[in-house]
N, C-alpha and C positions, 0 to 999 in steps of 0.2 A: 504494500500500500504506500511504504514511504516513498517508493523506488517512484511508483507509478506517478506519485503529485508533484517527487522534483523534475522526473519528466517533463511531465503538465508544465513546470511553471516556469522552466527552460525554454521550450518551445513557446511558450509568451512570451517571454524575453527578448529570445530572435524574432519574435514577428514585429514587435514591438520595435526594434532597434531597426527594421529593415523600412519598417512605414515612416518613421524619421528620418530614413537617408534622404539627403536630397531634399529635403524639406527647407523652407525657405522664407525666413523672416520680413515681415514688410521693409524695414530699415535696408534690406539685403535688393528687394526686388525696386529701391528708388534708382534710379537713371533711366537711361535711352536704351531702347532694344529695336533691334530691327532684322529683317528677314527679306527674302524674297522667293515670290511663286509664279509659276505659268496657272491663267484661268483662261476657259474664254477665248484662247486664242493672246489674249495679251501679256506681255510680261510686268507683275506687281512689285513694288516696292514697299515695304510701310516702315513708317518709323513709330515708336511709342515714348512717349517718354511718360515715367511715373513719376508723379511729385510727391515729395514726406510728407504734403497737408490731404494727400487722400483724392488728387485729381488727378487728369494724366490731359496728355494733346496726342491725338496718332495725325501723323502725315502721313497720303497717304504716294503715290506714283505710278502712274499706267507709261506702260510701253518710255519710262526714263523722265516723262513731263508731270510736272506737279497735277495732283486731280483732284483732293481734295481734303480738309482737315476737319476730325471729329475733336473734340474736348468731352468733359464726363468728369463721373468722380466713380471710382474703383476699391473693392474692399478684396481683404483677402480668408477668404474660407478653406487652412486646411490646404490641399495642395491645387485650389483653384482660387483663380482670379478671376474676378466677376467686373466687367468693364462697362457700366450705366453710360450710356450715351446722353447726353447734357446733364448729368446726373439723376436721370428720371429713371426711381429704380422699379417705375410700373412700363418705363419703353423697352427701346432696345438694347440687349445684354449680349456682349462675347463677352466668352468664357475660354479660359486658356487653363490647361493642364500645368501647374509648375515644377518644376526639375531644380537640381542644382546648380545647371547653364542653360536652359530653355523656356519659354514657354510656348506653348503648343496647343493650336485651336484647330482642328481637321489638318490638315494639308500643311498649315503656314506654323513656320516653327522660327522663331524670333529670336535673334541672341544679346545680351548684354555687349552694348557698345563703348556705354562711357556712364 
């Protein structure tokens, strides 16, 4: 019985410690991140930048020519980031997976620049 619950409470342990890797502090996810993808036919560019008060600006770029920029305010849930477009958390929301160098929304995967 003893054997079985240190078991158990090992195997918590590493789960535990594995769901932490790469987990990623707001103070950590402040700066610019950018990425680029084929959609469409066009080649995208986006820039993000997060700010420490809880907003962000994305630039965005079709085919190398600026196309257009969103603002918002953004929170962090865990290892998602939930991105409120003008900060209307009943509008439009991307959502990005976080890593410990990425963030990641379908296709488009963004890397810390600065």
């Amino acid at each position: 019985m003893k054997r079985a619950l240190a078991l158990i409470l090992a195997l918590v342990l590493v789960i535990c410690l594995l769901a932490a890797c790469g987990a990623m502090s707001k103070e950590e996810l402040v700066g610019t991140w950018s990425g680029e993808w084929d959609f469409n036919g066009y080649h995208w560019n986006e820039e993000l930048t997060l700010k420490a008060n809880g907003t962000y600006v994305e630039k965005n770029y079709r085919d190398g020519k600026y196309y257009d920029t969103e603002t918002g305010t953004y929170e962090l849930d865990g290892s998602t980031l939930r991105c409120y477009e003008n900060g209307n958390q009943g509008g439009p929301i991307t959502k990005y997976k976080v890593s410990s160098s990425t963030l990641k929304s379908g296709d488009v995967v963004l890397r810390k620049v600065g």
